[in-house]
C-alpha positions in Angstrom: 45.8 90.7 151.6 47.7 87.6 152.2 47.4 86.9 148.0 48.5 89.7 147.3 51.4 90.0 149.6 52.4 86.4 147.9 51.8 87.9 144.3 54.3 91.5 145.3 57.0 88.0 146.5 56.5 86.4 143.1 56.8 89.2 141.0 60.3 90.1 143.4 61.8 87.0 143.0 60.6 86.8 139.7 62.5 90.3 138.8 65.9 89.0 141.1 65.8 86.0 139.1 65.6 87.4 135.6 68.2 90.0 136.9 70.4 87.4 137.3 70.1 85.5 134.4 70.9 88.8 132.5 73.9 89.2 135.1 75.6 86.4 134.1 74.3 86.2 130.3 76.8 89.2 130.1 79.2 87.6 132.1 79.5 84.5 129.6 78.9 87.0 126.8 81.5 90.1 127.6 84.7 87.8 126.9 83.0 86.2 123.5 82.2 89.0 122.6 85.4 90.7 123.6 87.3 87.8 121.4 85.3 87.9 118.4 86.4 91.9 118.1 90.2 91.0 118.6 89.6 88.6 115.8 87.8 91.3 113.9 90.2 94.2 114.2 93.2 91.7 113.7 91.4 90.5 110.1 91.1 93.8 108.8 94.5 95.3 110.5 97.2 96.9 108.4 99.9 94.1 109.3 97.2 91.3 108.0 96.6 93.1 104.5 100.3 93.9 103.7 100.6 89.8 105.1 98.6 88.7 102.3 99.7 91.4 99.7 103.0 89.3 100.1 101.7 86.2 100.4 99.6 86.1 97.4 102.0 88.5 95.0 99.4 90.9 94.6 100.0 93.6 91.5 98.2 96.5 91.9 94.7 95.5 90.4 94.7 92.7 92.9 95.6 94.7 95.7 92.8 96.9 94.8 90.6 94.1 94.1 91.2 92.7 97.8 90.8 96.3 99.4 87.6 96.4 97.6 86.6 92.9 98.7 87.5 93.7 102.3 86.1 97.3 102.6 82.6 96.1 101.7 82.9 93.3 104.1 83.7 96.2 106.4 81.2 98.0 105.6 78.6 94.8 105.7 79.4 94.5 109.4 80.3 97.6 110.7 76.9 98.1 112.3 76.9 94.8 114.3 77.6 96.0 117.7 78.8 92.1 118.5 82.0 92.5 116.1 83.1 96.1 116.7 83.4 98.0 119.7 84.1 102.1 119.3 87.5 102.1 119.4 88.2 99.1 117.1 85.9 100.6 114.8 88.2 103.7 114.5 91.1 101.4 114.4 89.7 99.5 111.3 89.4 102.9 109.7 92.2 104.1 110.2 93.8 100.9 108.2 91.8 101.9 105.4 92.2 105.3 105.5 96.2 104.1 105.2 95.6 102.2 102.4 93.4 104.8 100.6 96.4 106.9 100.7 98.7 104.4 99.1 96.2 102.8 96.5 93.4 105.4 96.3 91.2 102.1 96.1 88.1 104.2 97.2 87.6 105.8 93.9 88.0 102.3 92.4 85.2 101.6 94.8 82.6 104.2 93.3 83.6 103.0 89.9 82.2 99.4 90.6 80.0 100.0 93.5 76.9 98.5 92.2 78.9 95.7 91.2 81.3 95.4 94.0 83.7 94.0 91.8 84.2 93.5 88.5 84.2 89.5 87.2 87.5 89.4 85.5 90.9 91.2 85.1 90.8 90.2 81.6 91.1 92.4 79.2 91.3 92.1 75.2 94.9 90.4 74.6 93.6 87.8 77.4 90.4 86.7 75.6 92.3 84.5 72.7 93.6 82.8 75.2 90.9 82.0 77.7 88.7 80.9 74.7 91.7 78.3 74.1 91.8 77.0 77.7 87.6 76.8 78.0 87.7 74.8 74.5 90.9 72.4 75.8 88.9 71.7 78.8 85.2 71.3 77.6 83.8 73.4 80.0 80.2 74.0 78.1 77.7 71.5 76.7 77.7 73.6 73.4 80.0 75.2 71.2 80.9 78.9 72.4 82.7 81.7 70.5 85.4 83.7 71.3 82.6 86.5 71.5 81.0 84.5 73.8 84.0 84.6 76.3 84.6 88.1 75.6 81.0 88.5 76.5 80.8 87.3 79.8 84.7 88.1 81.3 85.2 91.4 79.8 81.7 92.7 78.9 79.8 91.3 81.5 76.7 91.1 79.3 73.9 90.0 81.6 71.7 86.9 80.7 74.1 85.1 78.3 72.9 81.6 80.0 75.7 79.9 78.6 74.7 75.8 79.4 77.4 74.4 81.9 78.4 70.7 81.5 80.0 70.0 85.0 79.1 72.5 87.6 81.9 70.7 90.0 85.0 70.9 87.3 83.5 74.5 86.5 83.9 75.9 89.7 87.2 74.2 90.0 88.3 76.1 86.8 87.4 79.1 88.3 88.9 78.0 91.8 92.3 78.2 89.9 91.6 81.7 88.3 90.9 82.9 91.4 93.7 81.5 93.1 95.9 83.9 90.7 93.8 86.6 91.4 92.3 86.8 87.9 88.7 87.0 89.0 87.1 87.6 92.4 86.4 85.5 95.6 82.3 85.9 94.9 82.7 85.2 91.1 79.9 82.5 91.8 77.7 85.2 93.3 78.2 87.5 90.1 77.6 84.9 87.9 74.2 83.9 89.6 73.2 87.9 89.7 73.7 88.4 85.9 72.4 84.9 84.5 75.6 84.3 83.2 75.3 80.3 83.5 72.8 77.6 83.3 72.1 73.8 84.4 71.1 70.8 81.6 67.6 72.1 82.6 68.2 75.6 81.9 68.3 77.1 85.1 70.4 79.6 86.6 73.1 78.1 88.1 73.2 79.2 91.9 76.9 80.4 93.6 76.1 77.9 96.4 75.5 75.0 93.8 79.2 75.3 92.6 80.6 75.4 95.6 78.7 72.4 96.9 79.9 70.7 93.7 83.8 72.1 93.9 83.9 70.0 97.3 81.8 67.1 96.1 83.7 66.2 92.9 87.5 66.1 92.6 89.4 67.8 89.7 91.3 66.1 87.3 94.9 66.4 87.9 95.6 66.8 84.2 93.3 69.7 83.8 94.4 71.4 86.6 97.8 71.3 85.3 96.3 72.5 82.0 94.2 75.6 83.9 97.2 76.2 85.5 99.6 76.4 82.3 96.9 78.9 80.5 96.9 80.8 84.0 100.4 81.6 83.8 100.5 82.5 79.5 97.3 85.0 81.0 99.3 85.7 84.3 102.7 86.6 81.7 100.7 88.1 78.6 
């Protein structure tokens, strides 16, 4: 009797004390929670977008591009109770739903949805001169064609495996491109996903490899200044 009168104690105190561990888990947890959603509906709020519209100078193809960048992230996360609450969630939409009426960047999202976006802006009058800027700066441990270039940024033929010489100036190169909002944010990840480039060991060169080699290595200033120069003949052609 008297064990098991201790035991029905035990398992009491044991259920008071895991109630209040819960108890103030969601104390500690309700305003980190509640701040991580403010953040969350203030990154994907209307008056954020049109911020960086402006403060990048987006045309219209990077305007769409960045919708179409942001929309997936959206769409990534939207099912993580932690970063949207109900009414933030219909918040968010409604942002897009705005912008859907001014860009009508959805239906450039079903065009490149298995892609999520496409690797380049690039079309043909650009190639010439990319292939210029690539050669000038030595990019590749071989020789490459223009058809080469054309192949990879407008094409997007899968499994070129062109043979990268510097992964660090590489992704600098395409830090600069990107900066203009000539190809996307996850160009590294694109690249990766259709074998476009490959180490001195032939290997597919991994998105997380150039990056760790962007911050490891510095860029010339002389190239940048010659990335730069072809960025703006691309940029004005």
């Amino acid at each position: 009797m008297i064990r098991e009168f201790g035991a029905e104690i035990l398992e009491e105190n044991k259920s008071y004390c895991l109630g209040v561990i819960k108890f103030i888990g969601k104390v500690i947890m309700t305003p980190i929670a509640y701040i991580i959603s403010i953040y969350t509906i203030n990154r994907f709020s209307i008056g954020y977008l049109e911020a960086v519209f402006k403060e990048k100078q987006l045309n219209d193809i990077g305007i769409k591009r960045l919708l179409l960048e942001e929309y997936h992230f959206y769409l990534k996360v939207k099912t993580i109770s932690f970063y949207y609450w109900g009414w933030e969630k219909r918040k968010i939409d409604e942002c897009f739903e705005y912008f859907e009426a001014m860009y009508g960047f959805r239906n450039f999202t079903e065009r490149e949805i298995k892609k999520i976006v496409k690797f380049s802006v690039f079309d043909e009058t650009h190639i010439p001169i990319l292939y210029r800027c690539i050669r000038k700066l030595n990019l590749f441990r071989t020789d490459i064609s223009q058809e080469d270039v054309k192949d990879i940024f407008l094409d997007e033929k899968e499994g070129k495996r062109l043979p990268v010489r510097h992964n660090g100036e590489f992704a600098h190169f395409f830090a600069i491109l990107n900066k203009h909002n000539l190809v996307p944010k996850k160009w590294g990840s694109i690249a990766e996903n259709k074998r476009f480039f490959v180490n001195e060991e032939g290997e597919v060169i991994k998105a997380s490899n150039f990056s760790s080699s962007k911050n490891a290595h510095a860029f010339l200033n002389s190239k940048e200044e010659i990335v730069e120069a072809y960025c703006e003949e691309l940029i004005n052609c």
